[in-house]
N, C-alpha and C positions, 0 to 999 in steps of 0.2 A: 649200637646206634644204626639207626637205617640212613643211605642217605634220602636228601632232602634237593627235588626238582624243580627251581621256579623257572614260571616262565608263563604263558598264556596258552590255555586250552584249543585253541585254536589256529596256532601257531605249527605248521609243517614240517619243522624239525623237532619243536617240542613232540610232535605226534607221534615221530618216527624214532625220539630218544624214550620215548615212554612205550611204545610197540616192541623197540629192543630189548630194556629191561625187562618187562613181560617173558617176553621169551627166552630169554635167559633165566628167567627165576626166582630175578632180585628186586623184594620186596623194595617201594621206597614211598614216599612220603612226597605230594604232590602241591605245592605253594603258587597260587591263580594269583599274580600280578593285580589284575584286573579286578577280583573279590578283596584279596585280601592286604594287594599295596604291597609295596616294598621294602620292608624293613631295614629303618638307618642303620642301624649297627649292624646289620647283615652287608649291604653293601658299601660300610665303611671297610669290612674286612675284606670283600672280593675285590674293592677298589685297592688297597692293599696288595692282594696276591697277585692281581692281574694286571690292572691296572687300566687307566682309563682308556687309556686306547683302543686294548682288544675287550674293555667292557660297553663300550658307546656304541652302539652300530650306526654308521654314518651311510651306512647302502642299502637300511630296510626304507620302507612306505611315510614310517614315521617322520623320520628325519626329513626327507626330502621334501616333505611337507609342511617342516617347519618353516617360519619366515627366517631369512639371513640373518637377521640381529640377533634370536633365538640363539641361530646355529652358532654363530660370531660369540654368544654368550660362554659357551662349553668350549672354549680352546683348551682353558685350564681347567687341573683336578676340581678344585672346585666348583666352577662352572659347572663342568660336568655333572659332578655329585646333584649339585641344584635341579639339572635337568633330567636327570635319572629318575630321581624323588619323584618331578611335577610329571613328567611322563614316563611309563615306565617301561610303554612297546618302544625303547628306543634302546634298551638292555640287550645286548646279542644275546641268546636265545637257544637253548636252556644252560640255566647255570645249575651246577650242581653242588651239593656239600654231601662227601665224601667219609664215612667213617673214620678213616685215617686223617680226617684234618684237613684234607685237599678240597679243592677249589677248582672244576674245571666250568668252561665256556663252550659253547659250541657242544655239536654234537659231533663227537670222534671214534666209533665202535671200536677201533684197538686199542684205543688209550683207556675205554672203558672199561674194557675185559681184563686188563690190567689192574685197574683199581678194585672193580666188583668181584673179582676170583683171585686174591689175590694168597 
């Protein structure tokens, strides 16, 4: 299985977890928010391993742009889930699905090097 990178092409960490891969070698598989949407059952499982907290991002462009009752709406998992679906730049940024079954967020190059060489 390759892994599998969502996140938004545009996006400055996505750039920079997709420029790392690259140079390290390892083939993956590119999933555009923005084109292709966010897959429920995908992130009913990151919602799952992560969990809404470090899956929401409450400190991008998105969010802070949202109106309060919006934001007031995603206190809980599912709020959140609701909000993730309807917006999807509001997803910390990139998530990845990992051959082994793992789940990470963010962009972490040691944690990476871990997973991709492992």
């Amino acid at each position: 299985m390759t892994p599998i990178l969502y996140g938004i092409p545009n996006c400055d960490t996505v750039k920079k977890a997709r420029a790392w891969l690259a140079d390290q070698g390892v083939a993956h598989v590119f999933h555009d928010f923005r084109k292709q949407g966010v897959p429920p059952a995908r992130l009913d499982a990151w919602l799952q391993a992560a969990g809404p907290d470090r899956l929401l991002n409450r400190q991008g462009t998105t969010w802070r742009k949202l109106d309060p009752a919006v934001q007031a709406r995603s206190t809980d998992a599912e709020g959140a889930r609701a909000l993730m679906l309807e917006q999807p730049s509001v997803i910390k940024r990139p998530v990845v699905e990992w051959p082994d079954g793992g789940i990470t967020v963010g962009f972490d190059a040691a944690q990476w090097t871990l997973r991709s060489h492992p």
